[in-house]
C-alpha positions as CSV (number, residue, x, y, z in Angstrom):
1,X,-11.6,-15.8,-5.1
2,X,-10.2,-19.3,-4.8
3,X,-8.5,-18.4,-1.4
4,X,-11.0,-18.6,1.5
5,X,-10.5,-15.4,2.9
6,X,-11.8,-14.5,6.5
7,X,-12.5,-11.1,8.0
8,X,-10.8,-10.1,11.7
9,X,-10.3,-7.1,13.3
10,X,-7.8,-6.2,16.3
11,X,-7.8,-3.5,18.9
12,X,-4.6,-1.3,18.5
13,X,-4.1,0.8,21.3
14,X,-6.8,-1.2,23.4
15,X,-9.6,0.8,21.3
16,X,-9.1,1.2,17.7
17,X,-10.4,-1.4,15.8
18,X,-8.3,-2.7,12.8
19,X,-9.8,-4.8,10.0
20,X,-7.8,-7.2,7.9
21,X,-8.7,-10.4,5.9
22,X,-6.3,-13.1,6.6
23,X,-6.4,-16.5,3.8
24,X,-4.0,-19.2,3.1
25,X,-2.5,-21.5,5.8
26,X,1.1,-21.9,4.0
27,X,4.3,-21.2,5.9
28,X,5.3,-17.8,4.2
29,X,3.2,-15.0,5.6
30,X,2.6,-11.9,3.7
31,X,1.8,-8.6,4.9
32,X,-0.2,-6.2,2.3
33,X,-0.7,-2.8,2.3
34,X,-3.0,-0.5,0.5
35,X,-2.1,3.0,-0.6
36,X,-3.8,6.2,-0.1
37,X,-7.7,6.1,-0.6
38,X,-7.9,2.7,-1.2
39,X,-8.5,-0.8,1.4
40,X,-8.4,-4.7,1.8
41,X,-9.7,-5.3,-1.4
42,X,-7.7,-3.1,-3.8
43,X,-5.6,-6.7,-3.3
44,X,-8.5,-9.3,-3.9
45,X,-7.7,-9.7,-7.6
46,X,-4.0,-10.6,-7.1
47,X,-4.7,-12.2,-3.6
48,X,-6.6,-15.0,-5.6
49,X,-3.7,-16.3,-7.2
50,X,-1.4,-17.2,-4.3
51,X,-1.7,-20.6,-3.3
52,X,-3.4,-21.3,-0.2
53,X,-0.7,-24.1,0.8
54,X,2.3,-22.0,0.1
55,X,1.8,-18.1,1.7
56,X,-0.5,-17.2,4.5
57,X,-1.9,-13.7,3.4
58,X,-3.1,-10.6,6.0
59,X,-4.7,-7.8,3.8
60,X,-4.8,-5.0,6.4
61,X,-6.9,-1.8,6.3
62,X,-4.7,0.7,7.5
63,X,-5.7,3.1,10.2
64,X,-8.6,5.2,9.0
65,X,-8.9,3.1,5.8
66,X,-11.6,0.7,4.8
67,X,-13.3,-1.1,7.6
68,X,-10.6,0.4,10.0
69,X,-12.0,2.6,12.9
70,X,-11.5,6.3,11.9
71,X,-10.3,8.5,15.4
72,X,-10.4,11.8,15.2
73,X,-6.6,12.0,16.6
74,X,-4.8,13.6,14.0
75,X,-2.4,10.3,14.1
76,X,-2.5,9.5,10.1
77,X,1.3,10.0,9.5
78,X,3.6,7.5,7.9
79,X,5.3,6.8,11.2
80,X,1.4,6.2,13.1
81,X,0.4,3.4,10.5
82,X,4.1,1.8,10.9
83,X,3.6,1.7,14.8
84,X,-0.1,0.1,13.6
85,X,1.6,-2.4,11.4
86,X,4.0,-3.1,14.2
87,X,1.3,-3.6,16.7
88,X,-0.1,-6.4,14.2
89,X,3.0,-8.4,14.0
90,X,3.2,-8.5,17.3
91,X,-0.5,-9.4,18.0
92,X,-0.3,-12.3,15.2
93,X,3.2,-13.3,17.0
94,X,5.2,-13.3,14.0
95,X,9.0,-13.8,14.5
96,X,9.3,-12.8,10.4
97,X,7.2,-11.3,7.4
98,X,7.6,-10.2,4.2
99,X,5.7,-7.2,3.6
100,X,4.1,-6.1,0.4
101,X,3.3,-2.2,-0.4
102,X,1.6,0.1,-2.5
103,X,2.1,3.5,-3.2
104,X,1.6,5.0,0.5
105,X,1.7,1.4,2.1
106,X,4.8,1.1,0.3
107,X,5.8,4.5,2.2
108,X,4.5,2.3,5.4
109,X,6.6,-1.0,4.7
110,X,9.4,1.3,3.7
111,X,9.4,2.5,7.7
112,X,8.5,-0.5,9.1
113,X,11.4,-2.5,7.2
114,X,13.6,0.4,8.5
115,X,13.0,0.0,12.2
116,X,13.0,-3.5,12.3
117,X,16.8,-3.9,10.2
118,X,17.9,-0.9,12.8
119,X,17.0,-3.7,15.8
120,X,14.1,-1.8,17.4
121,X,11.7,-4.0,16.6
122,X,11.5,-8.0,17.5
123,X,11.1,-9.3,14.1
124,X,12.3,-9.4,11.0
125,X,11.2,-8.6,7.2
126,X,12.5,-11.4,5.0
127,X,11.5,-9.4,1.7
128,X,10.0,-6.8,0.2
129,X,7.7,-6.3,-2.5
130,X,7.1,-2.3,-3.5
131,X,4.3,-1.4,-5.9
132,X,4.2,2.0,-7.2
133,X,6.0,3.0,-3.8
134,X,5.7,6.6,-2.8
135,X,9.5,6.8,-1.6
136,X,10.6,10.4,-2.0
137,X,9.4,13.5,-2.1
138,X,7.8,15.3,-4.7
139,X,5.4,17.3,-5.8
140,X,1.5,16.3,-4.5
141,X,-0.6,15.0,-6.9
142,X,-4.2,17.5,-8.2
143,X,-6.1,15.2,-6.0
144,X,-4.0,15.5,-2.9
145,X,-3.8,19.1,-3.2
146,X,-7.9,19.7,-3.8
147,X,-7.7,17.9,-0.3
148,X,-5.5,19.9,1.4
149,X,-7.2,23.3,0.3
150,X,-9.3,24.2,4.0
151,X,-12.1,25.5,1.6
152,X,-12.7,23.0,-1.2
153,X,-11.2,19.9,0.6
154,X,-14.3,19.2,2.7
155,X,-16.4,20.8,0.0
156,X,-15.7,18.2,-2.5
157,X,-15.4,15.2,-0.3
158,X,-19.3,16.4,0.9
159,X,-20.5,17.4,-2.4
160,X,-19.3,16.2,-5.3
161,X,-20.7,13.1,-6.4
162,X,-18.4,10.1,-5.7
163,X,-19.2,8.7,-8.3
164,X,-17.7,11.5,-10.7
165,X,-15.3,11.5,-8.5
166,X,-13.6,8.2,-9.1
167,X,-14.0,8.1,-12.7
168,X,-12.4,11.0,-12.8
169,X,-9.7,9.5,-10.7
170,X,-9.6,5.9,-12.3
171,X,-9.0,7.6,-15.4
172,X,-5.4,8.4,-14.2
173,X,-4.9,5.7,-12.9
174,X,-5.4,2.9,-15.0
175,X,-3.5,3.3,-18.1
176,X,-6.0,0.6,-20.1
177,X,-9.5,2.1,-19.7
178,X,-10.9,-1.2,-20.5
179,X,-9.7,-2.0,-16.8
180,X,-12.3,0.8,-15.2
181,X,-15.2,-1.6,-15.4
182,X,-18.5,-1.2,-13.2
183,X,-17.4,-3.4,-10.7
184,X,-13.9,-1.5,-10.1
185,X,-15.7,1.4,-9.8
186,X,-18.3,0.5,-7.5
187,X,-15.3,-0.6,-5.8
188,X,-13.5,2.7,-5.4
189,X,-16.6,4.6,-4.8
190,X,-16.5,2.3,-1.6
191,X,-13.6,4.0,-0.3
192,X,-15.0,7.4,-0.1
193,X,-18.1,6.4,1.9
194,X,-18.9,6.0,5.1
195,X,-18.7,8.0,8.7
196,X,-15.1,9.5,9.4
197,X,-13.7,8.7,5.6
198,X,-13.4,12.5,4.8
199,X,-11.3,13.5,7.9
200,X,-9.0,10.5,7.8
201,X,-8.3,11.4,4.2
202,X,-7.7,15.3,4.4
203,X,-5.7,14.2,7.5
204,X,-3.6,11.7,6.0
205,X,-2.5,14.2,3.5
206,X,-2.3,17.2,5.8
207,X,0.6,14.8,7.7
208,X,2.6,14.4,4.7
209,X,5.9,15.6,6.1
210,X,8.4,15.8,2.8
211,X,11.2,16.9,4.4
212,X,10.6,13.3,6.6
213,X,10.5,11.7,3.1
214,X,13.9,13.2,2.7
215,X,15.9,12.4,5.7
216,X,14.3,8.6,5.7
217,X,15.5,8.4,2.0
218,X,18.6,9.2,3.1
219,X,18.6,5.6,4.6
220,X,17.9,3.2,2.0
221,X,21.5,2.7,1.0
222,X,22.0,1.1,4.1
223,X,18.9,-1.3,4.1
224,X,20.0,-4.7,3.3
225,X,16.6,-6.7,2.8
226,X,15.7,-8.3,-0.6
227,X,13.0,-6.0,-2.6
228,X,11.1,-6.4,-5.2
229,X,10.3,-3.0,-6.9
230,X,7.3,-3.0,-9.3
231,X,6.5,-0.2,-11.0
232,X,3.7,0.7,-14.3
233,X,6.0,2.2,-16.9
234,X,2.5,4.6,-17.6
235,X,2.3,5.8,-14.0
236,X,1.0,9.1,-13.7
237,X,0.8,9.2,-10.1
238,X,4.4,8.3,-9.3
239,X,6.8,8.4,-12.0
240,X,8.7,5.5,-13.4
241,X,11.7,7.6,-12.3
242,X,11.2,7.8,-9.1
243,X,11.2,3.4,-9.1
244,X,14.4,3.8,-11.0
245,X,15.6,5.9,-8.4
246,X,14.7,3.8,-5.3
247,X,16.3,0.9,-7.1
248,X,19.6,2.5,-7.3
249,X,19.0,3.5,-3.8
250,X,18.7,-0.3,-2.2
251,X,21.5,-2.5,-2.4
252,X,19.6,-5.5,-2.6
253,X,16.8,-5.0,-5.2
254,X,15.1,-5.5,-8.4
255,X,13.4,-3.5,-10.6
256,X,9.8,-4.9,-12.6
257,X,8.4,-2.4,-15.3
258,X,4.9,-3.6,-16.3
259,X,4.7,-2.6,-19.6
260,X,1.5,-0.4,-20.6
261,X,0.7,-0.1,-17.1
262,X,-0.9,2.7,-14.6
263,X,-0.3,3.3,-11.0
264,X,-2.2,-0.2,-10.0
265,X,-0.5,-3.0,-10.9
266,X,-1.7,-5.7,-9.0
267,X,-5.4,-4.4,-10.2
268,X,-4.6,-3.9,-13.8
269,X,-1.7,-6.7,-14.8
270,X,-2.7,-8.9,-11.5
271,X,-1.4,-12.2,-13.2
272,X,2.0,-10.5,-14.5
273,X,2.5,-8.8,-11.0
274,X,1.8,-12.2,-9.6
275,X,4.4,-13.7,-11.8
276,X,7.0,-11.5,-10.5
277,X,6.1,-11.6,-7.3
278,X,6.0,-15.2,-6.7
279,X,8.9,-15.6,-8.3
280,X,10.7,-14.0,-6.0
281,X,8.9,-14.8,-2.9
282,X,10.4,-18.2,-3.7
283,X,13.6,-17.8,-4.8
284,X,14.4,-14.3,-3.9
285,X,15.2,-13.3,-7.2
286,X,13.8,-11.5,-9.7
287,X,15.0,-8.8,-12.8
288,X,18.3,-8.2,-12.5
289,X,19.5,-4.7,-11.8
């Protein structure tokens, strides 16, 4: 990477440890968030093309995630890894952010960008950037199901092997299969190891609430904070519909289709999705609607 990025970790709730990376030393900070069954470095291939003199990046684990510590408290719901996020604004004493969000990290900014416009909070998100964002409900992807099932949930986090696992997974996706190289999957492989991973992920489906994915929808149309929506037009994870749909929905947004594109943009296009991104980041504009 040509940013120098730096591990930290911080204690949320005086004993949960949180890892993030933090690079740059620019003016702008930037907030990222992984999605579901992913971590820090799902960003490290877009994080490299951010100049180090213009944005200050923070690539959080989320609770449970990554190098994040893994309690057994049942706490893996949307509203629990906002209250996280919070807590790390206010440890880095941030009067402002801009917070970028992937899939269920988009479902995270979504909340936190929520709570702070409502005047809860004591900062303010300057713009959003939505990738793939998991904004409404619908109906739980094969994956999310298997881990929900009491009986093969465990059984195929324990014994199948992870690497099967992810190909299988990588396969839908990435939309160009020339993009599933050795070292992405070695990388996704990562996220299913280590001590606590299978309980924070069978949690953190188990405390999908949809009818909470309902009543919060309910309150975009009243969110007035600049948002960049990128989506993959050859998502099969979350439809392009439901990024058309959550552009209509916010008043003050703009709508990216990568062309030819899975569910990861910013691993699979990372130079186009930085394109987009920056550009808006710096002028707040982007595709019109």
């Amino acid at each position: 990477m040509n940013m120098k990025i730096e591990s930290k970790s911080f204690h949320y709730g005086g004993n949960v440890s949180i890892h993030y990376q933090v690079g740059g030393h620019g003016p702008v900070p930037l907030i990222f968030l992984h999605g579901f069954a992913s971590a820090h470095n799902t960003w490290h291939d877009l994080a490299s093309l951010f100049p180090a003199d213009r944005y200050k990046l923070f690539l959080l684990d989320l609770k449970g995630f990554g190098l994040s510590a893994k309690p057994r408290d049942n706490a893996y719901a949307v509203e629990d890894q906002a209250a996280m996020v919070q807590a790390f604004i206010s440890e880095q004493g941030l009067n402002s952010v801009s917070l970028i969000g992937h899939s269920f990290g988009g479902a995270v900014a979504l909340r936190v960008c929520l709570e702070a416009q409502a005047g809860k909070k004591f900062f303010s998100v300057d713009k959003l950037v939505l990738i793939g964002c998991a904004a409404y409900p619908q109906r739980l992807p094969k994956f999310f199901r298997r881990l929900k099932n009491p009986l093969f949930g465990p059984l195929m986090l324990h014994l199948m092997p992870k690497r099967m696992m992810v190909k299988g997974t990588l396969t839908k996706v990435f939309s160009d299969n020339s993009a599933i190289t050795p070292e992405r999957v070695e990388r996704f492989v990562g996220y299913f190891r280590g001590r606590g991973i299978p309980y924070a992920l069978r949690t953190t489906v188990k405390r999908i609430d949809l009818e909470e994915y309902a009543r919060i929808g309910e309150r975009y149309r009243q969110m007035h904070v600049p948002t960049l929506i990128i989506w993959g037009e050859k998502d099969c994870i979350i439809k392009l519909k439901q990024g058309q749909r959550l552009n209509g929905d916010l008043p003050d947004s703009r709508l990216k289709i990568v062309d030819k594109c899975g569910h990861l943009p910013h691993e699979e296009r990372p130079a186009e999705t930085f394109a987009a991104m920056d550009e808006f980041l710096a002028t707040g504009r982007g595709p019109s609607k």
